[in-house]
C-alpha positions as CSV (number, residue, x, y, z in Angstrom):
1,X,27.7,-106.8,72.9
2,X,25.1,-108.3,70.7
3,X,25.0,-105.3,68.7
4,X,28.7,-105.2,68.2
5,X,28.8,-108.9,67.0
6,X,26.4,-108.6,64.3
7,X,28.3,-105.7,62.8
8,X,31.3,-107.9,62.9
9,X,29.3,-111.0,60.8
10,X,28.1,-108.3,58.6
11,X,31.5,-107.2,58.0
12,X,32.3,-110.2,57.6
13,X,29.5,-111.1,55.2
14,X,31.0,-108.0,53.0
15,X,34.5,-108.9,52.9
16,X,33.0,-112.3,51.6
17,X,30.7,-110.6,49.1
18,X,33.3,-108.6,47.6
19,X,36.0,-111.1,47.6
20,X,33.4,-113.2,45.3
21,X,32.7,-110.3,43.3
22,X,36.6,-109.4,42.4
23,X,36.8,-113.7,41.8
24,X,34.2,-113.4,39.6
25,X,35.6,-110.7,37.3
26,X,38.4,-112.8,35.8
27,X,35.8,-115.3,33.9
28,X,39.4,-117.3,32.5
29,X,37.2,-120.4,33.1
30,X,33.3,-120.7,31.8
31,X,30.8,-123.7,32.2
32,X,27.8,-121.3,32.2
33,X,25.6,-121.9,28.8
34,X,25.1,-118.2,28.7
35,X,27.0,-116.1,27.0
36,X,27.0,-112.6,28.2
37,X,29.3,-110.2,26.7
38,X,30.3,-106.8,27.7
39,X,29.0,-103.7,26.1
40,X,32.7,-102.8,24.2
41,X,33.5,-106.5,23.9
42,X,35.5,-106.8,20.5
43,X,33.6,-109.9,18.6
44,X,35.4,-108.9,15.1
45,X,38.5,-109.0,17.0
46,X,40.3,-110.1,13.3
47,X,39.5,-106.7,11.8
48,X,42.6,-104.9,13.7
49,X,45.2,-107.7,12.0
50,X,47.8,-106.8,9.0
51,X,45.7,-108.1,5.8
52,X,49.5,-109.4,4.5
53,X,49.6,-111.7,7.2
54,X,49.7,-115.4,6.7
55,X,47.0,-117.2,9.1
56,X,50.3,-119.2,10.3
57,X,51.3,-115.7,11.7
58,X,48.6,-115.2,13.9
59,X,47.7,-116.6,17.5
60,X,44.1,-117.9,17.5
61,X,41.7,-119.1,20.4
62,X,40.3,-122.3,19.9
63,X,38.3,-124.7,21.5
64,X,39.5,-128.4,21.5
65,X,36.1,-130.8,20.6
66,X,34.1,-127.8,19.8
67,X,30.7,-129.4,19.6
68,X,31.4,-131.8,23.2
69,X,28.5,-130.2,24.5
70,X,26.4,-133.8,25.3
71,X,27.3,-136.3,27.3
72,X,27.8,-136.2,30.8
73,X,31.2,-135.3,32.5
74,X,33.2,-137.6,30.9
75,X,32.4,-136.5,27.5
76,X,31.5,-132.5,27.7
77,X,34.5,-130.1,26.7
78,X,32.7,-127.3,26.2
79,X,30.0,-125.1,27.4
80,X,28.7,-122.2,24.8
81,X,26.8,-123.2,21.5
82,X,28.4,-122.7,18.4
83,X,27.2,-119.5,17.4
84,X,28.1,-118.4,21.3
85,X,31.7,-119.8,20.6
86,X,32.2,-117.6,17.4
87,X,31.0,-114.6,18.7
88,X,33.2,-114.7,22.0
89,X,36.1,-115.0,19.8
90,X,37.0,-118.3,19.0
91,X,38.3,-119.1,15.6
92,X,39.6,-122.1,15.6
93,X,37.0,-125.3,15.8
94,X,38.1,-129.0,16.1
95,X,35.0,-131.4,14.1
96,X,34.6,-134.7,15.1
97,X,32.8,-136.2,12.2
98,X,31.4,-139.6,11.6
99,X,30.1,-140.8,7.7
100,X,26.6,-142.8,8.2
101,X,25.0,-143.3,5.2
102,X,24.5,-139.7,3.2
103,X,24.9,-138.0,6.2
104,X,28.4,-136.6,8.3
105,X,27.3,-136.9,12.2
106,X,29.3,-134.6,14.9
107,X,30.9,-137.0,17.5
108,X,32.8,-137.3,20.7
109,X,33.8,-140.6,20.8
110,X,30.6,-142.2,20.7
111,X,28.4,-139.6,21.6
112,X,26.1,-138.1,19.3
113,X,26.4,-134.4,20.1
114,X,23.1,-133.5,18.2
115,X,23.8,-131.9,15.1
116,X,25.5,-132.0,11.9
117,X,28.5,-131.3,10.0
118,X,26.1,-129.4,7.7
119,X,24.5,-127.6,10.7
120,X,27.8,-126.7,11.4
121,X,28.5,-125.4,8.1
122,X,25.6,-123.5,8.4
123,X,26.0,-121.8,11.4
124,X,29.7,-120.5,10.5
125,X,28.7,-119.4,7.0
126,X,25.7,-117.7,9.0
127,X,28.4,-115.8,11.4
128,X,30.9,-114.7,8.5
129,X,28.0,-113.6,6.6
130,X,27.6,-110.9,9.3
131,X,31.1,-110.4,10.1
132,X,33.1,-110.1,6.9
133,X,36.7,-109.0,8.3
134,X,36.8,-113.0,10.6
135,X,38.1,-116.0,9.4
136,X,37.1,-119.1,11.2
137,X,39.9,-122.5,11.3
138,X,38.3,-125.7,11.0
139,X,39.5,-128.7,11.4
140,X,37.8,-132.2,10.3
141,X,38.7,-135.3,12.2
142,X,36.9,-138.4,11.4
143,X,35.8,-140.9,13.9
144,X,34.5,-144.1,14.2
145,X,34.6,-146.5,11.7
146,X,34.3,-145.4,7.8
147,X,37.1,-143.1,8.5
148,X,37.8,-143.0,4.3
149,X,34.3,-141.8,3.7
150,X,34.6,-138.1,5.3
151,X,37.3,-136.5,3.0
152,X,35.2,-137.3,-0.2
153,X,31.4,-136.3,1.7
154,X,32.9,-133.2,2.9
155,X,34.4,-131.9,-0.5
156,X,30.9,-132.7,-2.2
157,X,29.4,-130.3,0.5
158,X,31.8,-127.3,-0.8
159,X,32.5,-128.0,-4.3
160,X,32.3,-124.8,-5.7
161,X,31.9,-122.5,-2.5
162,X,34.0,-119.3,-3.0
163,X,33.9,-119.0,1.0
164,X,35.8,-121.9,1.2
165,X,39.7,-122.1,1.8
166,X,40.0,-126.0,1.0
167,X,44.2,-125.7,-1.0
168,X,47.0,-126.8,0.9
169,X,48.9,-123.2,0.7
170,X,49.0,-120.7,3.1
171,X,46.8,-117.8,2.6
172,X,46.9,-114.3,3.4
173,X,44.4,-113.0,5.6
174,X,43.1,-110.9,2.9
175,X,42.7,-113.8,1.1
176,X,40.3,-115.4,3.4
177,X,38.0,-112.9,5.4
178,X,35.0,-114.0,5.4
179,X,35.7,-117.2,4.5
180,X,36.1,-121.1,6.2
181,X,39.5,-122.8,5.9
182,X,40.1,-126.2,6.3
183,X,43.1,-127.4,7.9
184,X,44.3,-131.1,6.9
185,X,46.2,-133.8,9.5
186,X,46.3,-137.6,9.1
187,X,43.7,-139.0,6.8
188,X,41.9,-135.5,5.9
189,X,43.4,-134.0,3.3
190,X,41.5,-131.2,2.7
191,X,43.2,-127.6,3.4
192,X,46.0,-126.0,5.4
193,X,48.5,-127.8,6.7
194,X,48.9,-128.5,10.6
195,X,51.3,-129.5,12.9
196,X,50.9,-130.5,16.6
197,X,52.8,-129.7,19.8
198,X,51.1,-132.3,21.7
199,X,52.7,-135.6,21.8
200,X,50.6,-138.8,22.1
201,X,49.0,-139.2,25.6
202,X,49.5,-135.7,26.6
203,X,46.2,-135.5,26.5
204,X,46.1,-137.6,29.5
205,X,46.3,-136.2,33.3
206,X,46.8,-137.3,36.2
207,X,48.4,-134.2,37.9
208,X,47.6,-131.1,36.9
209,X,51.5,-129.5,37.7
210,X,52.5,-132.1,35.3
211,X,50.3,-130.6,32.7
212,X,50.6,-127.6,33.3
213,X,54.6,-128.2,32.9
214,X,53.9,-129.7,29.3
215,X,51.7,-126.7,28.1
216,X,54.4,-124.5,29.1
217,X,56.5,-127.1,26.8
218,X,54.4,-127.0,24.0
219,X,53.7,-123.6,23.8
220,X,57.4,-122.9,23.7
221,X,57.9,-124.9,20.6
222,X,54.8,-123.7,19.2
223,X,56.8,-120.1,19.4
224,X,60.2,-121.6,17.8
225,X,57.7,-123.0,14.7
226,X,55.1,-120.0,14.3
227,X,55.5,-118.3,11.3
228,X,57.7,-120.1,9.2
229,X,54.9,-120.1,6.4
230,X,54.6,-124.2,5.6
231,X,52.2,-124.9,8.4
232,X,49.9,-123.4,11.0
233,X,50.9,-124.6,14.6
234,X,48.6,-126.4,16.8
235,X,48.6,-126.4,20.5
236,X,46.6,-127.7,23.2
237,X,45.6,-126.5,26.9
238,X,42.9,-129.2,27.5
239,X,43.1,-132.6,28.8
240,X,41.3,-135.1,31.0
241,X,41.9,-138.1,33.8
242,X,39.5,-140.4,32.3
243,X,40.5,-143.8,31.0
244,X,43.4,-143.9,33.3
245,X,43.9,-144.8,37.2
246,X,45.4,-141.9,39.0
247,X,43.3,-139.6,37.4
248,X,40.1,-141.1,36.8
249,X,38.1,-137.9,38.4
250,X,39.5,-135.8,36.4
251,X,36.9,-134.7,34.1
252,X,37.5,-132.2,31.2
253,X,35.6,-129.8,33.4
254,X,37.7,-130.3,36.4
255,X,40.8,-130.3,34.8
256,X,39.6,-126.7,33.1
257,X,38.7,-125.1,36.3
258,X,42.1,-125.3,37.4
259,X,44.0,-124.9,34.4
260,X,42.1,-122.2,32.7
261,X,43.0,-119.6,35.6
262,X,47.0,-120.7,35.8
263,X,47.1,-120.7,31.8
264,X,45.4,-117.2,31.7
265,X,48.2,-116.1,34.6
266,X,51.0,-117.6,32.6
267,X,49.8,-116.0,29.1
268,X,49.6,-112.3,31.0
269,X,53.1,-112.8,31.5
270,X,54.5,-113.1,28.8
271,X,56.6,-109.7,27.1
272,X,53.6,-108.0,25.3
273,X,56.6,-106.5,23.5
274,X,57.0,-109.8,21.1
275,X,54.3,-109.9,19.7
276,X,54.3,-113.8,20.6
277,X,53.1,-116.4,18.1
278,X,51.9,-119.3,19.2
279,X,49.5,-120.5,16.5
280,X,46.6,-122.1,17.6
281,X,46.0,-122.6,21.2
282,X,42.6,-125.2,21.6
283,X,41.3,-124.8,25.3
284,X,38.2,-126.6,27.2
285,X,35.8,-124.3,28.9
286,X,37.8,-121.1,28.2
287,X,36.3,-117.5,29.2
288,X,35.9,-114.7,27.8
289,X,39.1,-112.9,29.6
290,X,41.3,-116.0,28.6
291,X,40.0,-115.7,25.0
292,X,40.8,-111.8,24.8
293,X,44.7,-113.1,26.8
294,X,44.8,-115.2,24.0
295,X,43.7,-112.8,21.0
296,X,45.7,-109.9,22.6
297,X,49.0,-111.8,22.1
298,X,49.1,-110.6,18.5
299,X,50.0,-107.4,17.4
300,X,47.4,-104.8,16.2
């Protein structure tokens, strides 16, 4: 009797063992510091795209307060360093920058997240020195106080850098591999323009069906605007509970963990025959399987 009942736990214990494993292989959601990528894993993912095409032709993975790394729960959006980021395919990075002095801080909200916008500069330039065919987004929002001073700071930093895209036009992709390219909204000025899905406080959740509802909303305008050649389309999957009363647990981790999975679902669905375009899509916490979701909506 006793015999038969421990095969049955064990069983059990198998089932349970396996069920984790097969969980586990759909990483759509990551807060592990360690990147780990597969042997075959694509990092110069950019190298299989049409050289003709505009960057406002092509969905890009991105990762909405890049450097929110520090902070606590409240304040982290993100989990990989930089370099980590680049290399698991994002392209797209959203800069929080605050002007002190001489120097441009990286922020989220008031949290210094330990590095600077030249650091950051110098870990991109470091990446596209190693892999030519990528191109890597960036856009520059200052914070704080001193808002005026960034724009100016920032174009001393890459006055004369060749491997920087910093003109309002469009470019080709052959015209910037290899290369940074700034995109400009509100008071930066500086590169591509971009235009938002998100309305304000849609960044704010409180039920996670209810963002999940306006993602799907955004995303479908982002497909009636992507392409048209005057702007790159921005889109976001992240958002948070905190600051308001419903949500108030709702950390940008927590609200990740459950989005993350349901988003990757909901982009596997879509008709791989369109070739969707849905510009940028900036995500908390993504994985490495809702990056490649993301990068495989383009057509190769």
């Amino acid at each position: 009797m006793r015999v038969k009942l421990l095969r049955k736990v064990l069983f059990v214990s198998l089932l349970m063992t396996f069920h984790d494993m097969s969980c586990s292989e759909n990483q759509s959601f990551n807060d592990s510091a360690d990147l780990r990528l597969p042997q075959s894993y694509r990092i110069d993912w950019m190298r299989s795209i049409d050289n003709n095409k505009l960057i406002s032709d092509i969905t890009i993975p991105g990762t909405h307060d890049t450097m929110a790394l520090h902070g606590g729960p409240p304040a982290e959006c993100q989990a990989w360093s930089l370099a980590d980021q680049l290399r698991a395919g994002i392209r797209y990075l959203d800069l929080r920058v605050f002007a002190l002095d001489d120097k441009l801080y990286i922020m989220h909200g008031v949290v210094y997240q330990h590095t600077t916008f030249t650091e950051v500069l110098s870990t991109i330039r470091a990446f596209l020195e190693e892999y030519r065919s990528e191109v890597v987004l960036v856009r520059v929002k200052p914070d704080l106080f001193d808002k005026d001073k960034v724009e100016g700071m920032v174009a001393k930093l890459i006055v004369g850098d060749r491997d920087v895209w910093a003109e309002s036009a469009i470019p080709r992709l052959v015209d910037v591999r290899g290369k940074i390219v700034f995109l400009q909204k509100d008071s930066f000025k500086l590169g591509v323009p971009i235009q938002g899905t998100d309305k304000e406080g849609d960044y704010e959740v409180t039920h996670i069906s209810e963002k999940e509802r306006k993602i799907e909303t955004h995303l479908k305008e982002a497909e009636s605007d992507c392409g048209g050649g005057e702007y790159v389309v921005l889109s976001y999957s992240s958002g948070t509970g905190i600051g308001t009363l419903e949500g108030m647990f709702l950390t940008p981790k927590r609200v990740a963990e459950k989005i993350d999975p349901w988003f990757y679902g909901y982009l596997n669905n879509l008709d791989p025959r369109k070739g969707s375009c849905l510009g940028i899509i900036a995500m908390d916490f993504p994985g490495l399987d809702l990056i490649q979701t993301v990068v495989n909506l383009n057509q190769f």
